[in-house]
Biotite code that builds the C-alpha atoms (Angstrom):
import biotite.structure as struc

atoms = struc.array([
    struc.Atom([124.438, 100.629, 97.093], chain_id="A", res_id=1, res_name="UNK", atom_name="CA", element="C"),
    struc.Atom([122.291, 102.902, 99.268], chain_id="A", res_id=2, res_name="UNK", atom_name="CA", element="C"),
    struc.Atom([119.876, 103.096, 96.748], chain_id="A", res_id=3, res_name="UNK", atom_name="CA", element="C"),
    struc.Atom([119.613, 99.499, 96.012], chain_id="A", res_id=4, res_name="UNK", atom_name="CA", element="C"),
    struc.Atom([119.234, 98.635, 99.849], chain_id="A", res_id=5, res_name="UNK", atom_name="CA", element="C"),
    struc.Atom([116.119, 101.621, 99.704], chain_id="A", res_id=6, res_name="UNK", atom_name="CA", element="C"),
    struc.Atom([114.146, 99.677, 96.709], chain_id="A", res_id=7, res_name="UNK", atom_name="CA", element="C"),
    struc.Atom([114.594, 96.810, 98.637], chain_id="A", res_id=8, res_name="UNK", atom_name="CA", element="C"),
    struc.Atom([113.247, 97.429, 101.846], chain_id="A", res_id=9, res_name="UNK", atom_name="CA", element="C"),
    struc.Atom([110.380, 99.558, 99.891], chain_id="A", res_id=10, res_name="UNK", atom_name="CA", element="C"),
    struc.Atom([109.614, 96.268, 98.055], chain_id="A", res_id=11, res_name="UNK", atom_name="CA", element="C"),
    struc.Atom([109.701, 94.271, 101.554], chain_id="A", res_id=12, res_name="UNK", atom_name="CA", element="C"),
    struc.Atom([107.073, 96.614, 102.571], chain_id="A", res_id=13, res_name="UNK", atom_name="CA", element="C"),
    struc.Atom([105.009, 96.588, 99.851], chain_id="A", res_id=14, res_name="UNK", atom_name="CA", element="C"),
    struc.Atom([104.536, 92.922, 99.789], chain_id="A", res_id=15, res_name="UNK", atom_name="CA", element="C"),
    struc.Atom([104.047, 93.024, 103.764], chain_id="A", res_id=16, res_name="UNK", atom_name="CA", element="C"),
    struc.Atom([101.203, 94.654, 103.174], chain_id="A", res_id=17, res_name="UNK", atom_name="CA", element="C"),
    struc.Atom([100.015, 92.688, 100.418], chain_id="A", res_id=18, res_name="UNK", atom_name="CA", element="C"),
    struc.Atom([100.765, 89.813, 102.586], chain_id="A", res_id=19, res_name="UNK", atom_name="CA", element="C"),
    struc.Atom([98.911, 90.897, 105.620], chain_id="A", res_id=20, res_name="UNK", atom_name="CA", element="C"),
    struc.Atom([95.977, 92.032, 103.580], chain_id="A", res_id=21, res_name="UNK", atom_name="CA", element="C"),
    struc.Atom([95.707, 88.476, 102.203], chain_id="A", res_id=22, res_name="UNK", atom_name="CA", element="C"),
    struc.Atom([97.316, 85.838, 104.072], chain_id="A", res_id=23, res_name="UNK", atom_name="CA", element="C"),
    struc.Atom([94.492, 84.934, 105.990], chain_id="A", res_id=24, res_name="UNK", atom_name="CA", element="C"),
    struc.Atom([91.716, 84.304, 102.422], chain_id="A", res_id=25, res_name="UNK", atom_name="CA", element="C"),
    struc.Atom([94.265, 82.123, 100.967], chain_id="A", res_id=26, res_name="UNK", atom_name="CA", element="C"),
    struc.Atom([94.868, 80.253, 103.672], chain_id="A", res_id=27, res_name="UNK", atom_name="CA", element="C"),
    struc.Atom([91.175, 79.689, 104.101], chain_id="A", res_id=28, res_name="UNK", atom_name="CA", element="C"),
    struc.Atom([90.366, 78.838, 100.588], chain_id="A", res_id=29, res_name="UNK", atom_name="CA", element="C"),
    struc.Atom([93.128, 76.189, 100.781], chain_id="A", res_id=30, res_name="UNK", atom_name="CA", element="C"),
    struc.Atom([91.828, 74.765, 103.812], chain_id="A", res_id=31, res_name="UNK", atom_name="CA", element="C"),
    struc.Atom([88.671, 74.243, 102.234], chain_id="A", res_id=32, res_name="UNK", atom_name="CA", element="C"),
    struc.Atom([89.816, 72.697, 99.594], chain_id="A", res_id=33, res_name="UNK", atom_name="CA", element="C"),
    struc.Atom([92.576, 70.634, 101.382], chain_id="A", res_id=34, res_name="UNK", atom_name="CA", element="C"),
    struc.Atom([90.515, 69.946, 104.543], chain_id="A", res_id=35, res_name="UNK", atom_name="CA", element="C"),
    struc.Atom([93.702, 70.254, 106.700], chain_id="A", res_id=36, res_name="UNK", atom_name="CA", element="C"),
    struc.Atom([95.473, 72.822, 108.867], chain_id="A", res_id=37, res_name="UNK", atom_name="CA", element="C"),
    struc.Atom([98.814, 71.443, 107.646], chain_id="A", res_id=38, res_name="UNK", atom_name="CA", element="C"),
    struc.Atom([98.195, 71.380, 104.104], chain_id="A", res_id=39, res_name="UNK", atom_name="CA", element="C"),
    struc.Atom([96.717, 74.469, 104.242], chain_id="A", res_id=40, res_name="UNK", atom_name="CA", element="C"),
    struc.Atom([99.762, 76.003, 105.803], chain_id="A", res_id=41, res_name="UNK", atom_name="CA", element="C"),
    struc.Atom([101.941, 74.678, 103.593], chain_id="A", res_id=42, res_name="UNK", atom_name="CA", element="C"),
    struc.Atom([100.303, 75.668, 100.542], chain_id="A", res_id=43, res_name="UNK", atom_name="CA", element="C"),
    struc.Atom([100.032, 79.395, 101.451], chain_id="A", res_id=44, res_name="UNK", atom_name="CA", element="C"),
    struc.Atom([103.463, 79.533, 102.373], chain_id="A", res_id=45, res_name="UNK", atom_name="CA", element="C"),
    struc.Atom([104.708, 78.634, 99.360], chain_id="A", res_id=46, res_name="UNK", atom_name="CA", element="C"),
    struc.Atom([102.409, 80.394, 97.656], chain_id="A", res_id=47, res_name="UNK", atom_name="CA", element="C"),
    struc.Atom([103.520, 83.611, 99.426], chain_id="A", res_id=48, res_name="UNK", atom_name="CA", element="C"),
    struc.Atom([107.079, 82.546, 98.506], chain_id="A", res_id=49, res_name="UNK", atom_name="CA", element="C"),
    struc.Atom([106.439, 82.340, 94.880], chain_id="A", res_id=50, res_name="UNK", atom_name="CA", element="C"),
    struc.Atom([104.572, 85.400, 95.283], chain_id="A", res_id=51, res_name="UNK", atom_name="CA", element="C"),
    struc.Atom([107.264, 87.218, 97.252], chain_id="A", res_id=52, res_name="UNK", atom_name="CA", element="C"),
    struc.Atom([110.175, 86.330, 94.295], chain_id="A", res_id=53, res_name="UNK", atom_name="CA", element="C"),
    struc.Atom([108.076, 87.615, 91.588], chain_id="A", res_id=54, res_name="UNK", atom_name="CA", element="C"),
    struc.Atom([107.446, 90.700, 93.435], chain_id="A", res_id=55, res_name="UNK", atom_name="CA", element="C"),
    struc.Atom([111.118, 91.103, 94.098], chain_id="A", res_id=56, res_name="UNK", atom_name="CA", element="C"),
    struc.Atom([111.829, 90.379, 90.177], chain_id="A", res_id=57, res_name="UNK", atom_name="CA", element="C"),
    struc.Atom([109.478, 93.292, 89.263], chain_id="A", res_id=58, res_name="UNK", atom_name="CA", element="C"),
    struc.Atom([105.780, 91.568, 89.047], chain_id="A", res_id=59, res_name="UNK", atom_name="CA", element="C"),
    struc.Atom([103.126, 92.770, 90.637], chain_id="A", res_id=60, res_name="UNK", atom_name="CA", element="C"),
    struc.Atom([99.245, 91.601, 90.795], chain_id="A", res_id=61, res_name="UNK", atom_name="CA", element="C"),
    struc.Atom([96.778, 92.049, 88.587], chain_id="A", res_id=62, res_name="UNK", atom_name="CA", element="C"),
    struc.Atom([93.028, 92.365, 89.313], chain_id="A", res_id=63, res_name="UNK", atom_name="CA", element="C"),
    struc.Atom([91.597, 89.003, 89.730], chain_id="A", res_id=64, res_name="UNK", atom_name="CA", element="C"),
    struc.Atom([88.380, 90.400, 88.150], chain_id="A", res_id=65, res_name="UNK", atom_name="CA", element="C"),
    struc.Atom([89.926, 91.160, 84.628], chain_id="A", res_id=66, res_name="UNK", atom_name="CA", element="C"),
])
């Protein structure tokens, strides 16, 4: 169980990072593209949802520039 509870929180960190690194471009692009704050919101939270429960299942990004 230890050991389970250790890959987890290592995965939580991991995508905080990710998060943190990219939160702020992807909210920006969808405000653009949205023209609203609330829309905007919205979308990058559930983006970084989706994101977050694929990371959890074992995914991880690829380069955007392959």
């Amino acid at each position: 169980m230890t050991h389970v509870l250790a890959q987890r929180q290592r995965t939580d960190r991991s995508f905080e990072r990710l998060y943190r690194y990219h939160v702020f471009d992807v909210y920006r692009y969808a405000l653009v593209v949205l023209h609203s704050p609330e829309d905007a919101e919205d979308v990058t939270q559930t983006t970084f949802l989706n994101a977050y429960r694929a990371y959890k299942d074992g995914e991880r990004p690829r380069s955007v520039l392959n």
